[in-house]
matplotlib code that plots the C-alpha trace (Angstrom):
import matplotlib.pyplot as plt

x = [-101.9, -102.5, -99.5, -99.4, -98.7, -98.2, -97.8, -98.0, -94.7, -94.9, -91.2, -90.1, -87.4, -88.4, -91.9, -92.9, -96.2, -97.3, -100.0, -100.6, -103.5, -103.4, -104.4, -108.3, -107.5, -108.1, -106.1, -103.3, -100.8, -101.2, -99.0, -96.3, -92.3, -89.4, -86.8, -84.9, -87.5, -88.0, -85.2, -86.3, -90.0, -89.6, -87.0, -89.8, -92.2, -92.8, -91.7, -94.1, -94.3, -92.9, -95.0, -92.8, -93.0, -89.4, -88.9, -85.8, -83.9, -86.2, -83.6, -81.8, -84.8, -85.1, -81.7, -81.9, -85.6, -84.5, -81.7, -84.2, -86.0, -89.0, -89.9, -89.5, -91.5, -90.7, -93.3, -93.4, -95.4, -97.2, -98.1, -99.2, -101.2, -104.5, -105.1, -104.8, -108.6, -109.7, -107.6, -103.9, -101.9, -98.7, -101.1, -103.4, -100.3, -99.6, -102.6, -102.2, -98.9, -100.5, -103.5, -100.9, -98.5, -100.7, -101.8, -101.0, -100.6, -97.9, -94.5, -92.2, -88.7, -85.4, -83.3, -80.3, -76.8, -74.9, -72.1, -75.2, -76.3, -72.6, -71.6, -74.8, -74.1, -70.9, -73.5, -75.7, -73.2, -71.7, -75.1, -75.8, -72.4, -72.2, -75.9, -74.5, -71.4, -73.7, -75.5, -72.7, -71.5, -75.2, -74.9, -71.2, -71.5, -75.1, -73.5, -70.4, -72.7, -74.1, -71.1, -71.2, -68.4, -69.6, -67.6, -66.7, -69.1, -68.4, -65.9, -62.6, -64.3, -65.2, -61.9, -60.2, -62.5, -62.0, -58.2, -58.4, -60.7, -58.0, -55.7, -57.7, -57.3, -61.4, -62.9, -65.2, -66.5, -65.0, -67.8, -68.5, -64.8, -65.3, -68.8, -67.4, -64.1, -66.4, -68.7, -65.5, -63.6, -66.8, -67.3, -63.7, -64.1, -67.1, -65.2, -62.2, -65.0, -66.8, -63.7, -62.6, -65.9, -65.7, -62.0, -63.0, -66.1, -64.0, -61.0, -64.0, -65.4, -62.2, -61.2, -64.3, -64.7, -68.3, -67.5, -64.9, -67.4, -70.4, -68.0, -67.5, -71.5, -71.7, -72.1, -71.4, -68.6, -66.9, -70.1, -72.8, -71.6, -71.0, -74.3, -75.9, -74.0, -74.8, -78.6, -79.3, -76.4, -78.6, -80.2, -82.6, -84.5, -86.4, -87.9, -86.5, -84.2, -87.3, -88.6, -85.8, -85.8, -89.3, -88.2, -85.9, -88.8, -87.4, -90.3, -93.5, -96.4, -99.0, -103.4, -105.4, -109.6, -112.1, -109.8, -107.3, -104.3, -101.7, -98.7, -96.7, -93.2, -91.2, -92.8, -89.6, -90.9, -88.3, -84.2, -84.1, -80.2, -78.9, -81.7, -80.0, -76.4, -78.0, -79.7, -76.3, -74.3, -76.8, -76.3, -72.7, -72.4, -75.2, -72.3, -70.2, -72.3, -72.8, -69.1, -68.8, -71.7, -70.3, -70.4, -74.1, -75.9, -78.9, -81.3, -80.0, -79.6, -83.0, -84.0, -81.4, -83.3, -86.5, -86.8, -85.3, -81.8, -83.1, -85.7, -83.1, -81.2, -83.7, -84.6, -81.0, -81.1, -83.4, -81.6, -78.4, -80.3, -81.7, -78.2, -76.7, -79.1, -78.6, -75.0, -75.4, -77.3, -75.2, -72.0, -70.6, -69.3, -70.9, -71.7, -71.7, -74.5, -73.7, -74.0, -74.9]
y = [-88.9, -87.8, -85.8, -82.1, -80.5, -76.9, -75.6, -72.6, -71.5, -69.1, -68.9, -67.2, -67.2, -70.2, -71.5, -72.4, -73.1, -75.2, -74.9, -77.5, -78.8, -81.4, -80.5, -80.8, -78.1, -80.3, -79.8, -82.3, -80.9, -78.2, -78.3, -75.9, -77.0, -75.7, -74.6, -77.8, -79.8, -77.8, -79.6, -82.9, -83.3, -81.3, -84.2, -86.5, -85.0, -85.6, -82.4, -79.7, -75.8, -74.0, -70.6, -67.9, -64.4, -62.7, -61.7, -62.1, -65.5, -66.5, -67.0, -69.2, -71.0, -71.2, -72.6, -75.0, -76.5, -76.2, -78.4, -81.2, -81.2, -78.8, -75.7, -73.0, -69.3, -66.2, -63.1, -59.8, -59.8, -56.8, -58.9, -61.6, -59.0, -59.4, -63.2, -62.3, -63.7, -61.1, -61.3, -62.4, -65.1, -67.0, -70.1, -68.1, -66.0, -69.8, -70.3, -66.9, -68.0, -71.1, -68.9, -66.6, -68.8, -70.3, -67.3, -66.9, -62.9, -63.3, -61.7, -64.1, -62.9, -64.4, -66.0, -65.0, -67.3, -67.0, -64.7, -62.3, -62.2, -61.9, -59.1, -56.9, -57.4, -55.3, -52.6, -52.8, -52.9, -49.4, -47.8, -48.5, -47.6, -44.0, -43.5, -43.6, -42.3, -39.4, -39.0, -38.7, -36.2, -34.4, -34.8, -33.7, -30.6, -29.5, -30.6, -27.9, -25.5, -25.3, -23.8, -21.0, -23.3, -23.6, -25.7, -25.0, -27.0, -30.1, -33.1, -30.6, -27.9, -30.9, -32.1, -28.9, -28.7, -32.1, -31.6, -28.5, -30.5, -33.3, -30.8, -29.4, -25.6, -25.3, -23.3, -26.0, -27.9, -31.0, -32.8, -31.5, -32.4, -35.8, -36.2, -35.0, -36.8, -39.7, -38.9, -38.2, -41.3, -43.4, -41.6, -42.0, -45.8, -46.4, -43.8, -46.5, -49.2, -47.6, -47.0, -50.6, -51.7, -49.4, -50.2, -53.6, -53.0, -51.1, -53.5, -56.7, -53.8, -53.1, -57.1, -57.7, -57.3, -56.8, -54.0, -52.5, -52.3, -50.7, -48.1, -46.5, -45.2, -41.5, -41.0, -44.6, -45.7, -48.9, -48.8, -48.5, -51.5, -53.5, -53.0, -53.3, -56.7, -58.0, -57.1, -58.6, -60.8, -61.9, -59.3, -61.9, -61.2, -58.6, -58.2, -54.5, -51.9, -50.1, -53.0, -52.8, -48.6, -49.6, -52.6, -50.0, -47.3, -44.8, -45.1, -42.7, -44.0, -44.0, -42.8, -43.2, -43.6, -42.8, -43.1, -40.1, -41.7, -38.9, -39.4, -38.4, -38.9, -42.1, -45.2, -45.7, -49.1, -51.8, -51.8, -48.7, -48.7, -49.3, -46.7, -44.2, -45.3, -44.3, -41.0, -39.6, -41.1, -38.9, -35.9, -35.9, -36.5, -33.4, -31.4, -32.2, -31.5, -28.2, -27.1, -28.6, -28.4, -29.9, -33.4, -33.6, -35.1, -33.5, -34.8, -34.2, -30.9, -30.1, -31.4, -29.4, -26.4, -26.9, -29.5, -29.1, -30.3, -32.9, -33.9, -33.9, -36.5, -38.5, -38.8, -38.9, -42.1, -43.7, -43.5, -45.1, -47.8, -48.6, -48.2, -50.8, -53.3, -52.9, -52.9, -56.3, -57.5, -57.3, -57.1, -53.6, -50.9, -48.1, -46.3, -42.1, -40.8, -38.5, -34.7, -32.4]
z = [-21.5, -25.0, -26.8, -26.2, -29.4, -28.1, -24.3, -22.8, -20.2, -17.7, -16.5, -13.2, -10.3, -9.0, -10.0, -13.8, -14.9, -17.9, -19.9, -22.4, -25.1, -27.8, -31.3, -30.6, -28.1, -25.0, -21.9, -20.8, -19.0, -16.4, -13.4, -11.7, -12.0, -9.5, -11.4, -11.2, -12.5, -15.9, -17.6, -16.7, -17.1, -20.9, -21.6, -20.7, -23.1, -27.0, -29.5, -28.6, -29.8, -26.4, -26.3, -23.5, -23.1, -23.9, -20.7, -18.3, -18.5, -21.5, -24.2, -21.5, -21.4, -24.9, -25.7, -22.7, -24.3, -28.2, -27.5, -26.1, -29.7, -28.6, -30.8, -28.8, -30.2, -27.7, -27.8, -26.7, -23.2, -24.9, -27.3, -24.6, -22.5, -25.2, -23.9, -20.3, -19.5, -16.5, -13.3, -13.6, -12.1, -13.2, -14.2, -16.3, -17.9, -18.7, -20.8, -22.5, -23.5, -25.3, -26.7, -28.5, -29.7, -31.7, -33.3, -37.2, -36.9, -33.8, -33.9, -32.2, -30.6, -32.5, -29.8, -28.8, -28.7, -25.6, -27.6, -28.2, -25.0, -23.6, -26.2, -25.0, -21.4, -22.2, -23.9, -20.8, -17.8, -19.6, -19.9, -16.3, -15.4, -17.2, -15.6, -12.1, -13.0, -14.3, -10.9, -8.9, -10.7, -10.5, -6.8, -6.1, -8.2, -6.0, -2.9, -3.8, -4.8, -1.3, -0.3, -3.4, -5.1, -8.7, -11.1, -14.8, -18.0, -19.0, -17.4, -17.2, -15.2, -12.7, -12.8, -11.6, -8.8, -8.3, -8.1, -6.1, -3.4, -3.0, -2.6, -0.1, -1.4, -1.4, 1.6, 2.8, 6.4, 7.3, 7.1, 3.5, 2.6, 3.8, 1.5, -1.3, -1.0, -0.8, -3.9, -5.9, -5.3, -6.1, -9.6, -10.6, -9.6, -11.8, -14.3, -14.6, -14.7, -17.7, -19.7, -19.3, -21.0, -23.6, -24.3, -24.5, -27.2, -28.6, -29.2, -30.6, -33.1, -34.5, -34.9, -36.3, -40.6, -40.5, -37.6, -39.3, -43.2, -41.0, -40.0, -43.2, -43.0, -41.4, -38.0, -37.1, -34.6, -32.9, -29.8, -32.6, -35.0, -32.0, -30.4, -34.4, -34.9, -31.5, -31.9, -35.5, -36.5, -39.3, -41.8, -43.1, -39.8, -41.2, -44.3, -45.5, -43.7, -43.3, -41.1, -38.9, -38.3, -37.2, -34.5, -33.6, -32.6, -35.1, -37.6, -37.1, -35.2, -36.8, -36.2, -38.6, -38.7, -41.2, -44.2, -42.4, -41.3, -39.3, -38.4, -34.9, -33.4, -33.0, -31.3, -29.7, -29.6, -30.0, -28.7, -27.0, -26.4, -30.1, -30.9, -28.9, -30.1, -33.4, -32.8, -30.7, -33.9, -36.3, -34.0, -34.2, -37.4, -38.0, -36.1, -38.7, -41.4, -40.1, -40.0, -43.8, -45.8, -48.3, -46.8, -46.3, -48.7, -50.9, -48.8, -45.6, -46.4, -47.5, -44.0, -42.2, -44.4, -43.0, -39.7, -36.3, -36.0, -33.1, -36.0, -38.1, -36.0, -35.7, -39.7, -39.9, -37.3, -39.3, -42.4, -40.7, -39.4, -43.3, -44.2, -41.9, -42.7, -46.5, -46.0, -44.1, -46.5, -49.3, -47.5, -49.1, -47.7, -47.5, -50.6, -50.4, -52.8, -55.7, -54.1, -56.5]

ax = plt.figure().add_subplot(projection="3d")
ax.plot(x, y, z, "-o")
ax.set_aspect("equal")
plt.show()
């Protein structure tokens, strides 16, 4: 069999499919793998550009075939999509893979270490746990408020009513006493849960140098720097901070034809959960602004003069994230500009 120089990979739960051609484009290798077998035939196989779409267990997949001497490129499957020829199986997915890869204009996916991939789990496990967390709470406050028992704003109204239901002073059925109990118990188990991830991201930002120098910029804290470290531990990724507000989805998108180019909201293309660290990081720190002028810089406070403040958050997010990358860059602290 002559050498495959570049091979298409269509990973899933069980079944892989491989896609590969030799320089003249030919075909040589085409044939499905169990999971077991991945490792071994790749072994058996000369150095070869890996093409995979970045989807789930990919950088696994990555690491396990980089380490056998292969070159191994992850893409965006949106990126992947374009060389989908009609229909759509897992072996043609394969040969889209091996179409883009080879593709000079294609964006590859940096892989992630193991310490990356642990340190975001902690980001994600939190997000999903304060989601939950958030509708239990949704559902114990409606299922009150059948009975006309309306609870106060914000987590310490809840926790009155909470208290006063355990205490069993609230005018309710057994049957709704029993629900409630129930929805109540489970939000302050997945409560505890989410407090023990944050105290933990919490405790790496602040033994962390690099953590602890992205935390002088404004409107950055310990969950931000963490996620921002975990997600580009390497500044020479991208080109610019601009380039990495864009990853991010905080740059406009962009429509332009006939020489008029317009511009519209964010793409929110890219890391969705470190964008959102961002923007609620820019929002707070607006809040702050607001109460002391005096801190804001010039331009932030000719945007505060004429944008919305959730606009404003935004710009403000995108700022921060050009910040941190230039502050990664040259390892400084952050540097407050002159207000006049």
């Amino acid at each position: 069999m002559e050498k495959a120089i570049m091979i298409g990979l269509d990973i899933a739960k069980n079944v892989f499919e491989v896609h590969g051609r030799t320089a003249a484009g030919e075909v040589v290798v085409r044939r499905s793998l169990k999971r077991g077998q991945v490792e071994k035939f790749f072994a058996r196989l000369p150095a070869a550009v890996i093409g995979m779409e970045a989807c789930g267990s990919a950088h696994h997949w990555a690491r396990v075939l980089g380490k056998l001497a292969h070159e191994v490129r992850l893409m965006p499957p949106a990126y992947v999509k374009p060389y989908v020829k009609r229909n759509k199986s897992d072996v043609i997915d394969a040969a889209a893979c091996w179409e883009a890869v080879g593709r000079p204009d294609m964006r590859f996916v940096p892989i992630k270490t193991v310490e990356q991939q642990a340190a975001l789990s902690l980001h994600r496990s939190r997000d999903l746990l304060v989601s939950q967390r958030t509708q239990l709470t949704n559902a114990l406050r409606a299922l009150l408020s059948e009975f006309g028992i309306v609870a106060g704003k914000g987590r310490a109204g809840l926790a009155r009513l909470v208290d006063e239901l355990r205490a069993g002073t609230l005018e309710l059925p057994a049957d709704a006493v029993v629900a409630a109990t129930a929805l109540a118990d489970q939000r302050a188990a997945l409560d505890a849960a989410a407090d023990a991830l944050e105290r933990r991201i919490v405790a790496q930002a602040k033994a962390d140098k690099n953590a602890a120098m992205l935390q002088t910029a404004p409107g950055v804290g310990p969950l931000s720097t963490h996620a921002t470290l975990a997600t580009m531990p390497d500044p020479a990724l991208f080109k610019s901070g601009r380039d990495f507000a864009a990853w991010l989805g905080l740059a406009p998108r962009l429509n332009g034809t006939g020489g008029k180019t317009r511009t519209g909201a964010i793409t929110k293309q890219g890391n969705s959960p470190l964008r959102r660290l961002l923007v609620l990081g820019a929002t707070a720190w607006l809040r702050q602004v607001k109460a002391r002028p005096e801190k804001a810089s010039p331009w932030l406070r000719g945007m505060m003069a004429r944008r919305p403040s959730k606009v404003v958050a935004v710009a403000q997010a995108a700022r921060t994230a050009r910040i941190l990358w230039a502050m990664l860059s040259h390892n400084q602290p952050y540097r407050a500009p002159a207000i006049g």
